[in-house]
C-alpha positions in Angstrom: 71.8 -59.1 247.0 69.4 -61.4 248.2 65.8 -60.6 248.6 65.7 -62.5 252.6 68.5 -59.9 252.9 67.6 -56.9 256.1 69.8 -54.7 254.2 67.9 -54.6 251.1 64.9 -54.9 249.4 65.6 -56.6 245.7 62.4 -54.2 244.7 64.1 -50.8 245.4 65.2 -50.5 242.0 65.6 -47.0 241.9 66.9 -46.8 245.8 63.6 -45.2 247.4 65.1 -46.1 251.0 68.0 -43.5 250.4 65.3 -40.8 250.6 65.4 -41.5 254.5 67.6 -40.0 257.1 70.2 -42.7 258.6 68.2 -42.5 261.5 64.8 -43.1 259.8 66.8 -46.5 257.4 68.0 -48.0 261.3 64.0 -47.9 261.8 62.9 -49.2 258.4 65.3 -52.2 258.8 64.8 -52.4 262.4 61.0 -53.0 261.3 62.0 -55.2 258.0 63.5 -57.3 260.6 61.3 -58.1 263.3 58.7 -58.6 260.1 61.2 -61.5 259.3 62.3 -62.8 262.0 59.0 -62.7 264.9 56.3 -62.6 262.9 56.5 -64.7 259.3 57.2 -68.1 260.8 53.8 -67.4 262.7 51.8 -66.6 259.0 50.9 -69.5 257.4 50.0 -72.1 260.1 47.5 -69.0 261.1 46.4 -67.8 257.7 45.5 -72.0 257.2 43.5 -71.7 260.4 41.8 -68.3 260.0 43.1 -67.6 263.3 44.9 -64.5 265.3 48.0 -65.4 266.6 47.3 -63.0 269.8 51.2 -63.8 270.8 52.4 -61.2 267.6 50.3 -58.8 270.6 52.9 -58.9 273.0 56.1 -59.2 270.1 55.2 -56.3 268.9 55.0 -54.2 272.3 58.7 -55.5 273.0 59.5 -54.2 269.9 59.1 -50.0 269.7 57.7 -49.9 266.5 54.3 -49.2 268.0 53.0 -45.2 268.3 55.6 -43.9 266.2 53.7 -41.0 264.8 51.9 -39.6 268.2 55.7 -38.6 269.3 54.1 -37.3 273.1 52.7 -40.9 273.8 55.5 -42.8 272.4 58.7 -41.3 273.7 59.6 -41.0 269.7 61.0 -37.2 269.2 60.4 -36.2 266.9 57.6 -38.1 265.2 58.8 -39.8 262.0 57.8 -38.5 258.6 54.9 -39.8 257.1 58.0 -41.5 255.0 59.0 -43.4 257.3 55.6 -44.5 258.6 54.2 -45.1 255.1 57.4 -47.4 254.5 57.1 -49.5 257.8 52.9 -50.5 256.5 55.0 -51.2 253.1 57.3 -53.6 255.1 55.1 -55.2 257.2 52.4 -55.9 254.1 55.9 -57.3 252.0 55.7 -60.1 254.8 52.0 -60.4 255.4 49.1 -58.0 254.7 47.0 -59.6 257.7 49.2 -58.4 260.3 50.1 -55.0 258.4 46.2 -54.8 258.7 46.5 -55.4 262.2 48.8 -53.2 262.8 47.1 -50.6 260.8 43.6 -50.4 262.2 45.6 -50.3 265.3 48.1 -48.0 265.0 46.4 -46.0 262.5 42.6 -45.8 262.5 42.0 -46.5 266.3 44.9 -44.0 266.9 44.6 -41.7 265.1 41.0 -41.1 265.5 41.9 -40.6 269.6 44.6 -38.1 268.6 42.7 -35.9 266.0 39.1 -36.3 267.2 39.8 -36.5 271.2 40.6 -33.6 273.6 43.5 -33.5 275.5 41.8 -34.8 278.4 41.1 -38.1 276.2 44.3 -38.5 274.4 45.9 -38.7 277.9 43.3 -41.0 279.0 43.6 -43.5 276.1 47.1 -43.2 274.3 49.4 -44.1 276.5 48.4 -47.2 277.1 47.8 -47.8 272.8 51.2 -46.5 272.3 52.3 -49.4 274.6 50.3 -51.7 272.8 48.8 -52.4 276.7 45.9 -51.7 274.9 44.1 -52.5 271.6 42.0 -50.3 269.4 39.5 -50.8 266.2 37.5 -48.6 264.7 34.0 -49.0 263.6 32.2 -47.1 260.4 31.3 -49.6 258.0 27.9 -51.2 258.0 26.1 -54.4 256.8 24.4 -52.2 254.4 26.2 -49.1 254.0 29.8 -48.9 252.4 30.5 -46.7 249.9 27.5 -44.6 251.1 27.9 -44.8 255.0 28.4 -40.9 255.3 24.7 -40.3 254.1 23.2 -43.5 255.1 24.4 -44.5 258.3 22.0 -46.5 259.8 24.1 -46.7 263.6 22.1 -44.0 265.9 23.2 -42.3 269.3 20.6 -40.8 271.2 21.5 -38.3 274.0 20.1 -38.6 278.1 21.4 -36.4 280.0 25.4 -37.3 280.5 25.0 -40.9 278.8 24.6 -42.0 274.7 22.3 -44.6 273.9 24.1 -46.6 270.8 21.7 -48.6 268.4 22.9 -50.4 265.2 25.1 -52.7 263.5 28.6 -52.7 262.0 30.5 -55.1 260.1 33.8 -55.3 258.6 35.6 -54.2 262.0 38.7 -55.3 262.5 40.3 -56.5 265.7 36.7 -56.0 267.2 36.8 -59.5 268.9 39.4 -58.5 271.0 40.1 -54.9 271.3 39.8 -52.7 274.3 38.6 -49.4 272.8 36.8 -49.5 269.8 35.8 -46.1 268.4 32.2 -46.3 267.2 30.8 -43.7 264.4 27.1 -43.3 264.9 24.4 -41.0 263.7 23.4 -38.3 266.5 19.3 -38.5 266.3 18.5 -35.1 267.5 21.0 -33.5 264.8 21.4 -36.1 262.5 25.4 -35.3 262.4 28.0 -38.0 262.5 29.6 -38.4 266.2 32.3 -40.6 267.4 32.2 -42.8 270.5 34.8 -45.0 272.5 33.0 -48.1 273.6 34.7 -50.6 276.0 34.7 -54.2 275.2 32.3 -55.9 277.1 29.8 -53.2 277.5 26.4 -54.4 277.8 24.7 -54.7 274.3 27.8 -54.4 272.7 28.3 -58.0 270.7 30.8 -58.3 268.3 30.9 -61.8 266.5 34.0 -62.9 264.5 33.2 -63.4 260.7 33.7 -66.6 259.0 34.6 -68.3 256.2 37.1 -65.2 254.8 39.0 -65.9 251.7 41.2 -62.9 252.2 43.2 -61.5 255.5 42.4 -65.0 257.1 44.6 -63.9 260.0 42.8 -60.6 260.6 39.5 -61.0 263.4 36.6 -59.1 261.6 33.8 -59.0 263.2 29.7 -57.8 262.7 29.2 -55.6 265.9 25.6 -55.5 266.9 24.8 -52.4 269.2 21.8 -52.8 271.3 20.8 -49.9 273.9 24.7 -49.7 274.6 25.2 -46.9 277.0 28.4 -44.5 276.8 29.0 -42.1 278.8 29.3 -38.5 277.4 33.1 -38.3 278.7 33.7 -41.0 275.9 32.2 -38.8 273.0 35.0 -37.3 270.6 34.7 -34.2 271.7 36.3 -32.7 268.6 34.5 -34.9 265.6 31.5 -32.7 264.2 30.5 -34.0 261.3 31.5 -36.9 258.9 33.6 -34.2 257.4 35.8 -34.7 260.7 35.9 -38.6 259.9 37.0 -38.0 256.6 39.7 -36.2 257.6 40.7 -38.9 259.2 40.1 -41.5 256.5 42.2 -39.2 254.3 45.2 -39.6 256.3 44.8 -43.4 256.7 44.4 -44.3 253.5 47.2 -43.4 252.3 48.5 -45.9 254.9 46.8 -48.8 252.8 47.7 -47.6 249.4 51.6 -48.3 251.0 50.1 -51.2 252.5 49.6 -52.4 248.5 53.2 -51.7 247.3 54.3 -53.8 250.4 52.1 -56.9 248.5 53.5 -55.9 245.4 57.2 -56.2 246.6 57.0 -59.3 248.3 54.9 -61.0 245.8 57.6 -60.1 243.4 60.4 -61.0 245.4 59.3 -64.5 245.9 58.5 -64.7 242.3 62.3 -63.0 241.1 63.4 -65.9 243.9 61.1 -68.9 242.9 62.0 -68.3 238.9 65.7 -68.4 239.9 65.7 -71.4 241.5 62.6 -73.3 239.5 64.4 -75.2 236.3 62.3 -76.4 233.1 64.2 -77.4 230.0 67.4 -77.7 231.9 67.8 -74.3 233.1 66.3 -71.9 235.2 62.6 -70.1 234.0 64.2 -66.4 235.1 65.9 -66.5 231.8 62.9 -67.4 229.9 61.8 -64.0 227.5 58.0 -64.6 229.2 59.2 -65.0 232.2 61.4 -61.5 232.3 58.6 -59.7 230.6 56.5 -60.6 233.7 58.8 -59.7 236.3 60.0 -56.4 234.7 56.2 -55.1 234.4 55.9 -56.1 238.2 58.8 -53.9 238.8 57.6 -51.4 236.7 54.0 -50.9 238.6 56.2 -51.1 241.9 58.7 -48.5 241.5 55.7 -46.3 239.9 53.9 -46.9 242.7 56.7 -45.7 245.0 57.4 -42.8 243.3 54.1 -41.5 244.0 54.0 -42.3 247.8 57.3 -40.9 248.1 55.7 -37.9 247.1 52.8 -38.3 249.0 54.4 -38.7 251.6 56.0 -34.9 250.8 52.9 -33.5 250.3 51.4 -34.7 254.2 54.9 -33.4 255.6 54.6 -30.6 254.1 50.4 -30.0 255.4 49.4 -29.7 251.4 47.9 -33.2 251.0 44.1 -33.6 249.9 41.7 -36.1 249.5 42.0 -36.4 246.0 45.8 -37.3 246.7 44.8 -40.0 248.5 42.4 -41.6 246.4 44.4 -41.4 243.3 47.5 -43.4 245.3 44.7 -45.4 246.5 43.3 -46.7 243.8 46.1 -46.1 241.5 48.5 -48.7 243.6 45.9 -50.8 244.8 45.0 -51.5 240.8 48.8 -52.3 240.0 48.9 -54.4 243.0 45.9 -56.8 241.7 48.3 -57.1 238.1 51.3 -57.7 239.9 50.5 -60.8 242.1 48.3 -62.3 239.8 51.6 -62.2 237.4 53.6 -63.2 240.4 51.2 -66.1 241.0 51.0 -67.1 237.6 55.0 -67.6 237.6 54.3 -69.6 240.3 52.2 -72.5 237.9 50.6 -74.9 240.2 52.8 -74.5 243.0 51.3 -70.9 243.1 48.1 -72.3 244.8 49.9 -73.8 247.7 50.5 -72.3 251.0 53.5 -73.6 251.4 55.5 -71.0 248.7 53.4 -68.4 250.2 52.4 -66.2 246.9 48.8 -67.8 247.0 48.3 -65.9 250.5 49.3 -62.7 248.7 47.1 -63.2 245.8 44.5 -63.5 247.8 44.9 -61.2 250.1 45.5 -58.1 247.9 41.5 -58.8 247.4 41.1 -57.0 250.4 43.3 -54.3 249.8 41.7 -53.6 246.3 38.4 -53.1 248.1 38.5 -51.4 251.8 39.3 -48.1 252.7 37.4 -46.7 249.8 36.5 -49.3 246.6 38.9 -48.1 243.5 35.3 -46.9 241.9 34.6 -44.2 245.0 38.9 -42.8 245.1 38.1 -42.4 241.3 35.1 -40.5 241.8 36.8 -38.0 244.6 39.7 -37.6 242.4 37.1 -36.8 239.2 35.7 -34.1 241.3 38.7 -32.6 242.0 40.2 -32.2 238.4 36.6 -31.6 236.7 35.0 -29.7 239.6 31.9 -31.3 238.9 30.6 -34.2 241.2 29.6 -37.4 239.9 28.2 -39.3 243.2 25.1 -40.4 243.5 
């Protein structure tokens, strides 16, 4: 079957999707879809621009795929597996990892971090409306000088007077932060030096977020450097349950399993228009897809993709089942996000010259699995956490 086809993906080699319910496959396909047919003619024009198409805003509020997972916000009973979830970021990365991103911080980090670090006072207050998509979320930790080591060395501070948090610092990296209603800000309390979370309004005096240029990578995604300057919160808007980083990386291990499915999605459709484009493409009187070179690429790609799956399939076990650890996230994490870089630089490579033009699409892929490879934890730190885990012995710094 054709790889444009709803009904299948010409990746699924060994039939992942069957692992769904019926019910969960009308949701996958429901998603693969709208992917297909409201949001890819929008890509490339906006990927060529750097811009956010803020129309894709309202398609995807009309379209119910939005709030899945918080099932008392989102009418959605019940939730859907972390199966299903992890293969709707897979399907919306196959078509464009900007938007899955999007989506994501969205969906996923803003969301989330309401849900698990909020009371119930707060989720009411701020869900509905994100589950509606009325209202956008992004979520703030990284900062211009802390990444890797932003749980020890973040330099963002919150001082308390009496009911209202004074916010000082910088972030960068944030997604969606241009335009996003809530943003959840992670900031070091002074008086206690633990980590605290805070949902800061846009607009908020001495909150400036300033889109970031020049991106060779998720073009279509608004990052933004956030500088905070005296901004004031009120205590209502702390987190009431976040603690400690350990809270935020409980929160972090969840979501990045999101990405590492977010990485097969590149993989798939980098190899699907490859399969496609080697078809079709003709040197020496016949098509390149029955050139020995050519095969050997394509079956590798489909070997790092349906090993991939296999292990978020079972990932996605292991959080259904309330047994899943950081070092399970980190090894899919870095694990896929390392096949992903060898499978769309083959894909590209398939391409020849035409694979640097926007117009056949894989260039965009290429470049934006960069991204991928890198946020959410760099394949260097998932390593680490995952040597800890099997050696007992910590290596950090």
């Amino acid at each position: 079957m054709s790889s444009t086809s709803v009904e299948q993906s010409a990746a699924d080699f060994y039939d992942f999707e069957s692992v769904l319910s019926d019910e969960e496959r009308k949701v996958l396909l429901k998603t693969r879809a709208f992917m297909r047919d409201e949001i890819k003619p929008l890509v490339n024009e906006n990927w060529a621009e750097g811009t956010f198409p803020r129309e894709i805003v309202t398609k995807f509020r009309e379209s119910g795929l939005v709030g899945l997972p918080y099932e008392e916000y989102s009418g959605q009973r019940p939730a859907p597996s972390h199966l299903l979830t992890g293969m709707m970021a897979m399907e919306m990365s196959r078509v464009d990892a900007s938007v899955a991103t999007f989506f994501g911080v969205h969906n996923g980090l803003a969301m989330y971090s309401i849900h698990a670090g909020g009371d119930q006072e707060q989720r009411d207050r701020w869900l509905p409306g994100m589950a509606r998509m009325d209202t956008i979320g992004a979520f703030a930790l990284t900062e211009p000088l802390g990444g890797s080591d932003v749980a020890a060395g973040m330099r963002t501070t919150a001082r308390r007077e009496g009911d209202t948090w004074i916010l000082d610092g910088a972030k960068r990296w944030i997604g969606n932060a241009t335009f996003a209603d809530h943003v959840v800000v992670w900031a070091r309390d002074v008086a206690d030096d633990s980590v605290k979370g805070f949902v800061v309004a846009q607009g908020t005096p001495g909150f400036e977020p300033e889109k970031i240029a020049n991106k060779t990578s998720l073009r279509i995604v608004e990052n933004a450097d956030i500088t905070l300057t005296g901004v004031e919160v009120p205590e209502a808007d702390r987190l009431k349950n976040i603690g400690s980083f350990r809270d935020v990386a409980e929160i972090l291990r969840a979501t990045r399993a999101g990405v590492a499915w977010q990485a097969l999605g590149v993989m798939i459709g980098a190899y699907e228009l490859a399969l496609d484009y080697t078809v079709d493409r003709q040197q020496f009187g016949r098509p390149i897809a029955g050139f020995q070179l050519v095969q050997d690429m394509l079956v590798k790609s489909l070997g790092n993709i349906t090993a991939s799956w296999g292990m978020l399939v079972q990932l996605a076990r292991l959080q259904d089942a309330g047994v899943f650890k950081d070092e399970h996230s980190s090894l899919a994490k870095a694990y896929v996000t390392a096949r992903m870089r060898e499978v769309v630089a083959w894909a590209r490579e398939l391409f020849g010259g035409n694979g640097i033009v926007l117009d056949y699409d894989i260039g965009r892929f290429f470049a934006d699995a960069e991204a991928l490879y890198s946020y959410e934890g760099t394949r260097e730190m998932n390593t680490l956490i995952v040597g800890r885990a099997i050696t007992g012995r910590s290596a950090f710094v």
